[in-house]
PDB file of N, CA, C and O in Angstrom:
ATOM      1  N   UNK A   1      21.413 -31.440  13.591  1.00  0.00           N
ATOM      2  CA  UNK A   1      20.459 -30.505  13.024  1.00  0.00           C
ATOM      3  C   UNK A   1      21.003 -29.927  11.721  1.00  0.00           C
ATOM      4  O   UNK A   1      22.204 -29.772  11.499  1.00  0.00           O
ATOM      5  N   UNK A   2      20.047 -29.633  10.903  1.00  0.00           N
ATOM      6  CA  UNK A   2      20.196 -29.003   9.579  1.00  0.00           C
ATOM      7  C   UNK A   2      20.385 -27.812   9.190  1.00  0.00           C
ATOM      8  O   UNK A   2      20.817 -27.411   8.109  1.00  0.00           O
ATOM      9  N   UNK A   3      19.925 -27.030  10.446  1.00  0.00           N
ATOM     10  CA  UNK A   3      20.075 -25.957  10.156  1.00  0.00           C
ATOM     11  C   UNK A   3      21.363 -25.128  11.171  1.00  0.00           C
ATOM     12  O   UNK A   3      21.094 -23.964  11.468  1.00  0.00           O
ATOM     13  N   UNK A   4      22.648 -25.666  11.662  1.00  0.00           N
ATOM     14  CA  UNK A   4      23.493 -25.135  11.849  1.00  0.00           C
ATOM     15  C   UNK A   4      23.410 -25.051  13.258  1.00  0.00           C
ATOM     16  O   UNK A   4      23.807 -23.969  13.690  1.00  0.00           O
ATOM     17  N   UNK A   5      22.899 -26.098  14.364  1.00  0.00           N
ATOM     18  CA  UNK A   5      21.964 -26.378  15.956  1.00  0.00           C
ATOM     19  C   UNK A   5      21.151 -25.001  16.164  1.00  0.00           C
ATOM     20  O   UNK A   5      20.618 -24.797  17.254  1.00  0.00           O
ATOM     21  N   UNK A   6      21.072 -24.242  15.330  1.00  0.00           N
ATOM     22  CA  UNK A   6      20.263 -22.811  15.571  1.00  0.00           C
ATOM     23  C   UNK A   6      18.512 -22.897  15.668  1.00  0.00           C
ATOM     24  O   UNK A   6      17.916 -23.008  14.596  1.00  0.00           O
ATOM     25  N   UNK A   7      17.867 -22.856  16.693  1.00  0.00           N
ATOM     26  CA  UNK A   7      16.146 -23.433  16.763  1.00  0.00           C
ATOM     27  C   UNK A   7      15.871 -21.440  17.006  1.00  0.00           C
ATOM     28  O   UNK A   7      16.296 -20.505  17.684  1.00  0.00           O
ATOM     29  N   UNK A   8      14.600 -21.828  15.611  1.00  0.00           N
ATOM     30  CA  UNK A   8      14.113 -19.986  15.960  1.00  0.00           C
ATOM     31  C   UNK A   8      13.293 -20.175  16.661  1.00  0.00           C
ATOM     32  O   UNK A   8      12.584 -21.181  16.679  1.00  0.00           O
ATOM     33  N   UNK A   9      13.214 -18.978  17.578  1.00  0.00           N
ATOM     34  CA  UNK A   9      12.661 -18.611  18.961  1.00  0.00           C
ATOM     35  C   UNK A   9      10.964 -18.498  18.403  1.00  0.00           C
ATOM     36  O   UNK A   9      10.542 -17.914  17.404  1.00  0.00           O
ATOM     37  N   UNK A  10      10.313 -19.168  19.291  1.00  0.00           N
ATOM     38  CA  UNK A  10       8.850 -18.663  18.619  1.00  0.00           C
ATOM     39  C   UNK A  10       8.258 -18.069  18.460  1.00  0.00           C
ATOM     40  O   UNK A  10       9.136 -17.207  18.489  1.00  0.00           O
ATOM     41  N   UNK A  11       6.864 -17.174  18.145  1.00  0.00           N
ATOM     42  CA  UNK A  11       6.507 -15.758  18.409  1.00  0.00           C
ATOM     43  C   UNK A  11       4.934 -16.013  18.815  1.00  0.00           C
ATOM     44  O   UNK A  11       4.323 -17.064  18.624  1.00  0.00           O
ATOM     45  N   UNK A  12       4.552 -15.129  19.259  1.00  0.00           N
ATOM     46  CA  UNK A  12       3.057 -14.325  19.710  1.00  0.00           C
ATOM     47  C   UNK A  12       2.711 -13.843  18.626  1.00  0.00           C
ATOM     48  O   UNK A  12       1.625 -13.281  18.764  1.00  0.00           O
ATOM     49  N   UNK A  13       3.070 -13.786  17.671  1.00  0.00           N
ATOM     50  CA  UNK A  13       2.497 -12.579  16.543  1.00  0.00           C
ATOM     51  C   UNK A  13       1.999 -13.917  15.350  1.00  0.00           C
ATOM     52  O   UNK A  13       2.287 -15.054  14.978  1.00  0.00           O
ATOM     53  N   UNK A  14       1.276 -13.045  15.182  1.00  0.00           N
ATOM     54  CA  UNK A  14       0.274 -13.554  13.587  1.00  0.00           C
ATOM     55  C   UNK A  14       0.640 -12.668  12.481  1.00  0.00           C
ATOM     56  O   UNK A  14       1.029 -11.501  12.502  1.00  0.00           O
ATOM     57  N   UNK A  15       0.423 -13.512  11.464  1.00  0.00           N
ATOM     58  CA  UNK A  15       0.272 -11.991   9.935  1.00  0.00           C
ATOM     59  C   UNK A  15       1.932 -12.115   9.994  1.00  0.00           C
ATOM     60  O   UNK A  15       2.774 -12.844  10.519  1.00  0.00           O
ATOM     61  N   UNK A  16       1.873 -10.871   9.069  1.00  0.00           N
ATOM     62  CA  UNK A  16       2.785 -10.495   8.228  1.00  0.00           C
ATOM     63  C   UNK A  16       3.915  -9.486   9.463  1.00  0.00           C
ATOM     64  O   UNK A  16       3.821  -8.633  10.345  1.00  0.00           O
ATOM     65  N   UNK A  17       4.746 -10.165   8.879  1.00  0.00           N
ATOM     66  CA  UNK A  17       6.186  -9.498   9.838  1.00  0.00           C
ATOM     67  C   UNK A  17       6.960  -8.249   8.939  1.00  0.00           C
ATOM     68  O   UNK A  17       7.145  -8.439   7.737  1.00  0.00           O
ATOM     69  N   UNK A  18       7.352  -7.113   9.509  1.00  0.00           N
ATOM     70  CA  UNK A  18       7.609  -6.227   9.068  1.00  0.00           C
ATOM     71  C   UNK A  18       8.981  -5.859   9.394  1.00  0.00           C
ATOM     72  O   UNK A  18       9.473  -6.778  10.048  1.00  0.00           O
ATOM     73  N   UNK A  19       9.984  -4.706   9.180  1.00  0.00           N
ATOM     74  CA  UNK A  19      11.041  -4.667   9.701  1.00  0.00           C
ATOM     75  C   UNK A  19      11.287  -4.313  11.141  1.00  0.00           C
ATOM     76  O   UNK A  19      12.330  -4.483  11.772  1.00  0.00           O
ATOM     77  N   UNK A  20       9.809  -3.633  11.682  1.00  0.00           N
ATOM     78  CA  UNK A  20      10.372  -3.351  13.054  1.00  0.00           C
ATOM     79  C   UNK A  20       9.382  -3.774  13.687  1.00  0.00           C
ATOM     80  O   UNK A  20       8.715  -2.990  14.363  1.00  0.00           O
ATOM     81  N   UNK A  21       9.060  -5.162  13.603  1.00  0.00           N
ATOM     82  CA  UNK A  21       7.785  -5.740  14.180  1.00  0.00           C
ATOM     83  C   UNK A  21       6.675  -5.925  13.215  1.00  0.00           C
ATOM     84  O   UNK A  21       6.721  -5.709  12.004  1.00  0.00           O
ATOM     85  N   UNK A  22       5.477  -6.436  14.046  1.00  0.00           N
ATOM     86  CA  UNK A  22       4.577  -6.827  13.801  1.00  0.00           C
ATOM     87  C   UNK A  22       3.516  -5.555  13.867  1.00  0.00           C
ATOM     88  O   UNK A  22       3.009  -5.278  14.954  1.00  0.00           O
ATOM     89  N   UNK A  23       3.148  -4.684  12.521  1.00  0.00           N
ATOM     90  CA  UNK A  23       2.003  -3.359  12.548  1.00  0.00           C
ATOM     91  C   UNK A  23       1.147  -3.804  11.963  1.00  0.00           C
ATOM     92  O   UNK A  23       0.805  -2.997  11.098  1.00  0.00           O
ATOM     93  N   UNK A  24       0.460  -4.849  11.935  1.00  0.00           N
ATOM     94  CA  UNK A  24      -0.562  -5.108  11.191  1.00  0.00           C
ATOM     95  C   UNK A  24      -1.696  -4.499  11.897  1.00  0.00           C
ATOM     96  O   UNK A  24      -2.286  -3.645  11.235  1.00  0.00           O
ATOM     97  N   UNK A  25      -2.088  -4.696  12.923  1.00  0.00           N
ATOM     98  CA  UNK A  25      -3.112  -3.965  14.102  1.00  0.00           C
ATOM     99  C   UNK A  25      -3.376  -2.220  13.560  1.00  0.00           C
ATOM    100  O   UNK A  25      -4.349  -1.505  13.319  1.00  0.00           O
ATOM    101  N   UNK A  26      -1.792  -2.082  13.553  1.00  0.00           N
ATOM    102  CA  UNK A  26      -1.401  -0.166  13.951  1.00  0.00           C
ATOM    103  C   UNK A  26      -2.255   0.183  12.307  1.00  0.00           C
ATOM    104  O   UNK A  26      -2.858   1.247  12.164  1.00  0.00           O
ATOM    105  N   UNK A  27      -2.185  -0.894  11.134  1.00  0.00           N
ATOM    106  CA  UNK A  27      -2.109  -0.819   9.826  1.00  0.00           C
ATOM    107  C   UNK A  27      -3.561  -0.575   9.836  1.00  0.00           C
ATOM    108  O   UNK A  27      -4.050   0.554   9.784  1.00  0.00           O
ATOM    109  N   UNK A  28      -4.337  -1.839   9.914  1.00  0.00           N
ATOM    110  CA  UNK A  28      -5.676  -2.194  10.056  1.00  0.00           C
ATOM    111  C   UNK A  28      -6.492  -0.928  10.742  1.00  0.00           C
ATOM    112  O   UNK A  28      -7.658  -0.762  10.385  1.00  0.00           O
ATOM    113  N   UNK A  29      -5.969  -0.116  11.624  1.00  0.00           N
ATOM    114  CA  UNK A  29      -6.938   0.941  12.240  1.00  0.00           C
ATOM    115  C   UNK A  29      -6.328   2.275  11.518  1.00  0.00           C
ATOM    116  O   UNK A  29      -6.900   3.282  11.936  1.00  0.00           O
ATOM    117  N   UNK A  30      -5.370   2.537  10.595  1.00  0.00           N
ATOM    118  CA  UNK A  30      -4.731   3.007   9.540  1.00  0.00           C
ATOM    119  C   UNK A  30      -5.917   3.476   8.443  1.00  0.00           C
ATOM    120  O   UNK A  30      -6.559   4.523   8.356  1.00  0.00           O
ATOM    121  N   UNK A  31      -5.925   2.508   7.815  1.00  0.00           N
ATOM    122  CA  UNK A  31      -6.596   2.294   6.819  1.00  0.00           C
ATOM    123  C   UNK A  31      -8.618   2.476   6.708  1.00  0.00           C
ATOM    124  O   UNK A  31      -9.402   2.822   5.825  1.00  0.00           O
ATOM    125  N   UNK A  32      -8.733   2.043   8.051  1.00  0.00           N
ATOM    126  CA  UNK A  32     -10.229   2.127   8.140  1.00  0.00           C
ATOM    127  C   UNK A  32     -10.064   3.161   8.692  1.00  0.00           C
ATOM    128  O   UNK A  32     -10.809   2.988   9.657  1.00  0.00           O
ATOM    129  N   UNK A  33      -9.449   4.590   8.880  1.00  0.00           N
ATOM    130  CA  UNK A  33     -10.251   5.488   9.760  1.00  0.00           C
ATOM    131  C   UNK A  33     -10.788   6.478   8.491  1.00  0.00           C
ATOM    132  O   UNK A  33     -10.379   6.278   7.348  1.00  0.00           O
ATOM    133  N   UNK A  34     -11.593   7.395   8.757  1.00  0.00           N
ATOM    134  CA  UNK A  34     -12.495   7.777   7.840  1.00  0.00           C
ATOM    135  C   UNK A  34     -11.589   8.921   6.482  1.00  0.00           C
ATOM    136  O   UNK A  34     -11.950   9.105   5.320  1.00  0.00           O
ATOM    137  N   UNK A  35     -10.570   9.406   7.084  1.00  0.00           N
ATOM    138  CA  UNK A  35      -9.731  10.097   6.538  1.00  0.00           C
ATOM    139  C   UNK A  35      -9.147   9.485   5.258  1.00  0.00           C
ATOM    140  O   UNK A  35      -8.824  10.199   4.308  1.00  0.00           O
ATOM    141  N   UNK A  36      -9.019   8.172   5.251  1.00  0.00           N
ATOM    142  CA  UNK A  36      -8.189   7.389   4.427  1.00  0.00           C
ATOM    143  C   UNK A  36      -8.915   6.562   3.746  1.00  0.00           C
ATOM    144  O   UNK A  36      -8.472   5.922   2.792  1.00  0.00           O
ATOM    145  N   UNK A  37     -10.456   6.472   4.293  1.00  0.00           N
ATOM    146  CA  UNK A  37     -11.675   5.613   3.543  1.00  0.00           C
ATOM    147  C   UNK A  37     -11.712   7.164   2.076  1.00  0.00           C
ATOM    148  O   UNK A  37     -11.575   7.069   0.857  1.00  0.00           O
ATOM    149  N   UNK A  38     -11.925   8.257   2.854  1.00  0.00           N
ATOM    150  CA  UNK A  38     -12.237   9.355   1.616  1.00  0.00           C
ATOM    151  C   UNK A  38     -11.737   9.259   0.999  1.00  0.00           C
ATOM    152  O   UNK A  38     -12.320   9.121  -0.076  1.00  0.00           O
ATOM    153  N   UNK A  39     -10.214   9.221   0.946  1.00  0.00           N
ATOM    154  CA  UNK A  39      -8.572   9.862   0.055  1.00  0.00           C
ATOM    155  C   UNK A  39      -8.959   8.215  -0.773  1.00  0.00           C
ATOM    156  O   UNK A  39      -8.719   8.406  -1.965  1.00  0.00           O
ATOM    157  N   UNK A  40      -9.265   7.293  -0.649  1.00  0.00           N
ATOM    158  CA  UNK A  40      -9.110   5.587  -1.094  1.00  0.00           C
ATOM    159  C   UNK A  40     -10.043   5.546  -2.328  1.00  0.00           C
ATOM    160  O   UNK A  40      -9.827   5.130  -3.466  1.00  0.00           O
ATOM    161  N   UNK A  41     -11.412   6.236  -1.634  1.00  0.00           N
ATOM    162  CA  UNK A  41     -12.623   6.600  -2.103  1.00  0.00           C
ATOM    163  C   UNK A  41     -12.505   7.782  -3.159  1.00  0.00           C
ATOM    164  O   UNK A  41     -13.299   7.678  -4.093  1.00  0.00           O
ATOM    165  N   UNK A  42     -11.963   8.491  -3.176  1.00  0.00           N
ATOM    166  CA  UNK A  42     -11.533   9.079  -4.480  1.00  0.00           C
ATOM    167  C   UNK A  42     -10.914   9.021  -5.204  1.00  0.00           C
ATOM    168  O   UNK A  42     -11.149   9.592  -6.269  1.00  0.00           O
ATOM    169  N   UNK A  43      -9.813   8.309  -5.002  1.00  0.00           N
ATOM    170  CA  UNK A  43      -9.252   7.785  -5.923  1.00  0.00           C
ATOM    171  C   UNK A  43      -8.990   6.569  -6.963  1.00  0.00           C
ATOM    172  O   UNK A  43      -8.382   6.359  -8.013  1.00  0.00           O
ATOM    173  N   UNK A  44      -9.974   5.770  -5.856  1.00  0.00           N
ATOM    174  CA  UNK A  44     -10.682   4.618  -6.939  1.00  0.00           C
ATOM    175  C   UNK A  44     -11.641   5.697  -8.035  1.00  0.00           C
ATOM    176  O   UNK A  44     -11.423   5.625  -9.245  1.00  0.00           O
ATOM    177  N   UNK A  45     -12.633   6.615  -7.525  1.00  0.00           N
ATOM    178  CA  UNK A  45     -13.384   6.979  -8.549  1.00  0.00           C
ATOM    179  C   UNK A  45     -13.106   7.839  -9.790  1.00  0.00           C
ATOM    180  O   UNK A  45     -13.889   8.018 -10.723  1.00  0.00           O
ATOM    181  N   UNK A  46     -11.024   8.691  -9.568  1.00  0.00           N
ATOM    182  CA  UNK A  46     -10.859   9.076 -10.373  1.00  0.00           C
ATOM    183  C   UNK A  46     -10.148   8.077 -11.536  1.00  0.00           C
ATOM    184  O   UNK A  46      -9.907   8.293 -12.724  1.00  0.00           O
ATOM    185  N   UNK A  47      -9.891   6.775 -10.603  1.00  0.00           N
ATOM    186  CA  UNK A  47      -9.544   5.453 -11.641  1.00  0.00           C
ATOM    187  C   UNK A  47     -10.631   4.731 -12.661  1.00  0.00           C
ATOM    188  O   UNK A  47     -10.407   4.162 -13.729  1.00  0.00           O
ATOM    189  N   UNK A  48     -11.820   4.938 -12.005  1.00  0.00           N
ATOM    190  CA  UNK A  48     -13.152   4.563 -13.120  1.00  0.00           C
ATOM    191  C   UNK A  48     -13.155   5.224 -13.643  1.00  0.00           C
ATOM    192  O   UNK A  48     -13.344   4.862 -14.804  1.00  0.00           O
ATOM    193  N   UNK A  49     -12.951   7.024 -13.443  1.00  0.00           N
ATOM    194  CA  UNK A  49     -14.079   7.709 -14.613  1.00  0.00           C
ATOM    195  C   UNK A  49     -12.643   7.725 -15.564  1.00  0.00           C
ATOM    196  O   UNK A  49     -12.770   8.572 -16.447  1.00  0.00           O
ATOM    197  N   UNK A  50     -11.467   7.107 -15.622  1.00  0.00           N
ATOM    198  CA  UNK A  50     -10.320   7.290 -16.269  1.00  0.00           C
ATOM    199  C   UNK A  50     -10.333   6.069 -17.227  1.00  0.00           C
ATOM    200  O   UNK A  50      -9.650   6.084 -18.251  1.00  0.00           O
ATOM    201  N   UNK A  51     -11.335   4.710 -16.795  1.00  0.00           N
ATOM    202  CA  UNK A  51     -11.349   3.502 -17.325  1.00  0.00           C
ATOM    203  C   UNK A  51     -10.010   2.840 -17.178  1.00  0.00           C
ATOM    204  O   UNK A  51      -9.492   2.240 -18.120  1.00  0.00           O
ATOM    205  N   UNK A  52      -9.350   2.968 -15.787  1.00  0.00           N
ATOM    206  CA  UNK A  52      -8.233   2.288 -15.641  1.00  0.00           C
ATOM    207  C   UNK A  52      -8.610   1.283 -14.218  1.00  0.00           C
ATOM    208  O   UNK A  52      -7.980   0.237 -14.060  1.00  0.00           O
ATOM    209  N   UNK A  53      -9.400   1.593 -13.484  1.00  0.00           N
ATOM    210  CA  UNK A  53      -9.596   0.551 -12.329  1.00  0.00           C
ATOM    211  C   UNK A  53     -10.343  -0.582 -12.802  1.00  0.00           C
ATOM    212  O   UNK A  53     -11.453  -0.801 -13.286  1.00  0.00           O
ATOM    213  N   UNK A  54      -9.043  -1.382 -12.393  1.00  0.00           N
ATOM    214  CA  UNK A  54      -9.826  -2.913 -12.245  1.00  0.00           C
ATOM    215  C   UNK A  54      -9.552  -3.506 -13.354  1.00  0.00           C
ATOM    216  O   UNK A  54      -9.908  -4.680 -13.454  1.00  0.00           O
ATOM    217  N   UNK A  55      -8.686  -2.715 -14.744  1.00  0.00           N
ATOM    218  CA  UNK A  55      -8.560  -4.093 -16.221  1.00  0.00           C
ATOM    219  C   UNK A  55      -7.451  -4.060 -15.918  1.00  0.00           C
ATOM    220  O   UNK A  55      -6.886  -3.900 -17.000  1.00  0.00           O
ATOM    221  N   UNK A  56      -6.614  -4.106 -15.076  1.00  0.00           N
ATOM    222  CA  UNK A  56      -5.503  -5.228 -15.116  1.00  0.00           C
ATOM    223  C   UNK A  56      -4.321  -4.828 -15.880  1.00  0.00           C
ATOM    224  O   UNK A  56      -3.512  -5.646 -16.316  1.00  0.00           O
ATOM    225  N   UNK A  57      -4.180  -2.885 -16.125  1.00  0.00           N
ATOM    226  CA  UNK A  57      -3.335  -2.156 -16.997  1.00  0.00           C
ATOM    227  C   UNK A  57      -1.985  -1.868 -16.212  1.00  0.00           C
ATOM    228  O   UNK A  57      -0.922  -1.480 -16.695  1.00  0.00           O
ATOM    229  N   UNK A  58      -2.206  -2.077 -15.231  1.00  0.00           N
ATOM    230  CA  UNK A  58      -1.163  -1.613 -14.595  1.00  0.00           C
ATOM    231  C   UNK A  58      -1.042  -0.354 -14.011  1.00  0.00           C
ATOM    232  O   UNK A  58      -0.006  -0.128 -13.385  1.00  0.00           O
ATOM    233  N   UNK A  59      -2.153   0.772 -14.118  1.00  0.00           N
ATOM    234  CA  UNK A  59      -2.045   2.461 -14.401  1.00  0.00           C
ATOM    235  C   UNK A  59      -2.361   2.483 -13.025  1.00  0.00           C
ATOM    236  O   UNK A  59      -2.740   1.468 -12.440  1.00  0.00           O
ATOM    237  N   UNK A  60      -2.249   3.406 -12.561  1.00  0.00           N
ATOM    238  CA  UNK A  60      -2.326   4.562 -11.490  1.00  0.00           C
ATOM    239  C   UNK A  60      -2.833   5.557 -11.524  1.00  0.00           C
ATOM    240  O   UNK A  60      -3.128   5.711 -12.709  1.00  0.00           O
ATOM    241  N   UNK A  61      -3.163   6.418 -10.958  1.00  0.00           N
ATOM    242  CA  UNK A  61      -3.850   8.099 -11.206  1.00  0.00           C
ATOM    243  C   UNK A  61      -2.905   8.252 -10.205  1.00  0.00           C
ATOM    244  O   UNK A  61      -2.939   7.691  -9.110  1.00  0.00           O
ATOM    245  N   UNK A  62      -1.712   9.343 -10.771  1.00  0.00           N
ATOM    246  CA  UNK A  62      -0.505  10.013  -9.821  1.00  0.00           C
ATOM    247  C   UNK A  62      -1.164  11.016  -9.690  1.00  0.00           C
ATOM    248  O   UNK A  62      -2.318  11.098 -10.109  1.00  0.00           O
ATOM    249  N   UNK A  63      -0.421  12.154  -8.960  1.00  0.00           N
ATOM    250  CA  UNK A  63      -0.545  13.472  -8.214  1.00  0.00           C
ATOM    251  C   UNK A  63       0.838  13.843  -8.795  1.00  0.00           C
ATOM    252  O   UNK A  63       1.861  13.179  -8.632  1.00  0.00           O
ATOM    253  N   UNK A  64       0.709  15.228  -9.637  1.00  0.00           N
ATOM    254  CA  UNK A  64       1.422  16.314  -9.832  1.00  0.00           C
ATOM    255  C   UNK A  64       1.390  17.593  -8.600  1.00  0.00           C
ATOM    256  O   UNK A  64       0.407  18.103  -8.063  1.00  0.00           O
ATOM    257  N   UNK A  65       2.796  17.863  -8.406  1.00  0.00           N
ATOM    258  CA  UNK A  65       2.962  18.775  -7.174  1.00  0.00           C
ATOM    259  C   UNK A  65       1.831  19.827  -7.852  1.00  0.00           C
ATOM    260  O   UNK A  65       0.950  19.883  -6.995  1.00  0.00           O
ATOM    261  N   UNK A  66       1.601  20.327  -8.508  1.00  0.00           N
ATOM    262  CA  UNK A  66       0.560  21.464  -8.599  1.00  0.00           C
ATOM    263  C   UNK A  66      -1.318  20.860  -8.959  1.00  0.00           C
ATOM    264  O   UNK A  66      -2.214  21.417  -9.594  1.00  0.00           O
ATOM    265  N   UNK A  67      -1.294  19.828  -8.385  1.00  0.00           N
ATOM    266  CA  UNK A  67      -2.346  19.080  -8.023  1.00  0.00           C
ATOM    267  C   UNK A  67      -3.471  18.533  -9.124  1.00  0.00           C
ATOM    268  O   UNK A  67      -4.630  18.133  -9.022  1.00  0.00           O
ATOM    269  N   UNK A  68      -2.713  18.685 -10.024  1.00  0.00           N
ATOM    270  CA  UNK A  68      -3.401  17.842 -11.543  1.00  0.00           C
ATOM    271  C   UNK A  68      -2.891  16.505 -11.057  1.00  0.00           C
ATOM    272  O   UNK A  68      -2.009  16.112 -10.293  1.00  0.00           O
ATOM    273  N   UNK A  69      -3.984  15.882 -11.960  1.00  0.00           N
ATOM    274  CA  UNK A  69      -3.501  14.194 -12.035  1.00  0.00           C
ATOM    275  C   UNK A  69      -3.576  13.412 -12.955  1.00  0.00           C
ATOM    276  O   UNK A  69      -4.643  13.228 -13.541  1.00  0.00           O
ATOM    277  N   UNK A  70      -2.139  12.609 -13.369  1.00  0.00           N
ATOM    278  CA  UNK A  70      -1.924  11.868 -14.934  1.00  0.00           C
ATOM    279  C   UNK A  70      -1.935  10.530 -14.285  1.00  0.00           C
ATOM    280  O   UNK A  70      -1.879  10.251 -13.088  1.00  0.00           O
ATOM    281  N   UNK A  71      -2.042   9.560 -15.608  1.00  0.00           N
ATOM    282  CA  UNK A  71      -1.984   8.093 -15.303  1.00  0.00           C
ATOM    283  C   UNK A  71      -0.556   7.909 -15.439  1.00  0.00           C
ATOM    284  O   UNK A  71       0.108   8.486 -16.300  1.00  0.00           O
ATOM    285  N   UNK A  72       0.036   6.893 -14.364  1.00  0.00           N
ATOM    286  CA  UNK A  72       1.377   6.284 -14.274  1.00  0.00           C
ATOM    287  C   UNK A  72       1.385   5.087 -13.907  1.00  0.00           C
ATOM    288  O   UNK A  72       0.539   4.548 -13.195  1.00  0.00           O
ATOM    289  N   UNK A  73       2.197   4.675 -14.302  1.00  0.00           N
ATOM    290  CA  UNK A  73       2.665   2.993 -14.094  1.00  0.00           C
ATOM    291  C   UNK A  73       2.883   3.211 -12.662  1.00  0.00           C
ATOM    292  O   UNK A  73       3.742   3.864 -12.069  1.00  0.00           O
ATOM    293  N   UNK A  74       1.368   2.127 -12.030  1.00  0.00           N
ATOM    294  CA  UNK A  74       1.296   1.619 -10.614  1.00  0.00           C
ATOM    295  C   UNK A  74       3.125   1.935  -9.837  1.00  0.00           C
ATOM    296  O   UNK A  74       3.361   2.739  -8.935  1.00  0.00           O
ATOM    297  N   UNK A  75       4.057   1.117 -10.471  1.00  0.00           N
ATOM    298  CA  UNK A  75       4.995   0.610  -9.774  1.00  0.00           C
ATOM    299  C   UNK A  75       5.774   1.844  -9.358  1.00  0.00           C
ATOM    300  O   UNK A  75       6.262   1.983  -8.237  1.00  0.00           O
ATOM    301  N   UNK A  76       5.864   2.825 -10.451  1.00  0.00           N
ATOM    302  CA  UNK A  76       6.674   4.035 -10.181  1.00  0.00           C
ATOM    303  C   UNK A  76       5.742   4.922  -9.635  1.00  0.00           C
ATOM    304  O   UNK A  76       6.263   5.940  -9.179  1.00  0.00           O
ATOM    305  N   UNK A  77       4.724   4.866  -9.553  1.00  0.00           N
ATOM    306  CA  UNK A  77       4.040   5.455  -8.451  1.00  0.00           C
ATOM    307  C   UNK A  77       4.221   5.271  -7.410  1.00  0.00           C
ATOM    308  O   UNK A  77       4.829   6.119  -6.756  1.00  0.00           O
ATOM    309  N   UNK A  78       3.811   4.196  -6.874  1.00  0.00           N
ATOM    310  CA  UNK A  78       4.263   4.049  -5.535  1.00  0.00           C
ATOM    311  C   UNK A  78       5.367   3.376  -4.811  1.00  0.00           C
ATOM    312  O   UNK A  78       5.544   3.006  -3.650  1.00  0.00           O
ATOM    313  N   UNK A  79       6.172   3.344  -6.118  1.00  0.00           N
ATOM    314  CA  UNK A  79       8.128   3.196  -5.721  1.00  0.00           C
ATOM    315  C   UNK A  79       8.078   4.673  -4.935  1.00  0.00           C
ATOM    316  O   UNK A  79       8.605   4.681  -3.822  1.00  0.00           O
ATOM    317  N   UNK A  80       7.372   6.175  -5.512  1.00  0.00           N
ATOM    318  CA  UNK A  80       7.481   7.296  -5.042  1.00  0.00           C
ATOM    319  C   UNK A  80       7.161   7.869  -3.831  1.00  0.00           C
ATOM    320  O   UNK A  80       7.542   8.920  -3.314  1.00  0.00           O
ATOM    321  N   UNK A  81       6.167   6.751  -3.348  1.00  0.00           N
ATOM    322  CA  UNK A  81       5.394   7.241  -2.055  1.00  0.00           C
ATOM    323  C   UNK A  81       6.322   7.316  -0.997  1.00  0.00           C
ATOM    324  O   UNK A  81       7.261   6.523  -1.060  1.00  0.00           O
ATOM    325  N   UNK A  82       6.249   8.440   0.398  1.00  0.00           N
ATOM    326  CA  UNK A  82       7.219   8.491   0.929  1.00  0.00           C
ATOM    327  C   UNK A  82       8.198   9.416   0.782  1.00  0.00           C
ATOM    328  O   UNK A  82       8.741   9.725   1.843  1.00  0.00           O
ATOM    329  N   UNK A  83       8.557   9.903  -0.098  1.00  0.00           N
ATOM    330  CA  UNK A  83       9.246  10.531  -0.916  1.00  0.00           C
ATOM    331  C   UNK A  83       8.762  11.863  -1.135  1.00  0.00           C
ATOM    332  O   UNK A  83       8.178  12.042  -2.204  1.00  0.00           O
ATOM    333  N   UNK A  84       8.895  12.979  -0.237  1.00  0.00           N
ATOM    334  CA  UNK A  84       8.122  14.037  -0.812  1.00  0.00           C
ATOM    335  C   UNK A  84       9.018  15.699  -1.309  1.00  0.00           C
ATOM    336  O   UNK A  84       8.374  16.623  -1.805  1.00  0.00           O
TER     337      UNK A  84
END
């Protein structure tokens, strides 16, 4: 064998593997509950009326701790998330 006689064990799980398992399920009912449709839902619309959703700029609409909001580079945005 090629790979060192080591055979990986098979799995039950579908999708995308994570570090402590498989949350795609836990993710999926995450995301659709209505709390997170709103917060998603507004913030796509403060990305249109900003003319940054959807051309491909890279921008973000961040959150300032005193609850204004500037455009930031997607990546360092949500390099931040988590982080509070």
């Amino acid at each position: 064998m090629s790979n060192g006689g080591y055979i990986a064990r098979p799995t039950k799980h579908k999708g995308a593997k994570y570090a402590n398992g498989n949350y795609k399920s836990y993710q999926k009912k995450y995301d659709g509950s209505k709390l997170q449709i709103a917060k998603r839902s507004a913030l796509n619309k403060e990305n249109r009326s900003r003319g940054t959703y959807g051309n491909g700029d890279g921008k973000d609409v961040s959150h300032k701790k005193n609850g204004k909001t500037f455009l930031e580079a997607a990546s360092k945005n949500r390099a931040r998330k988590g982080r509070a």
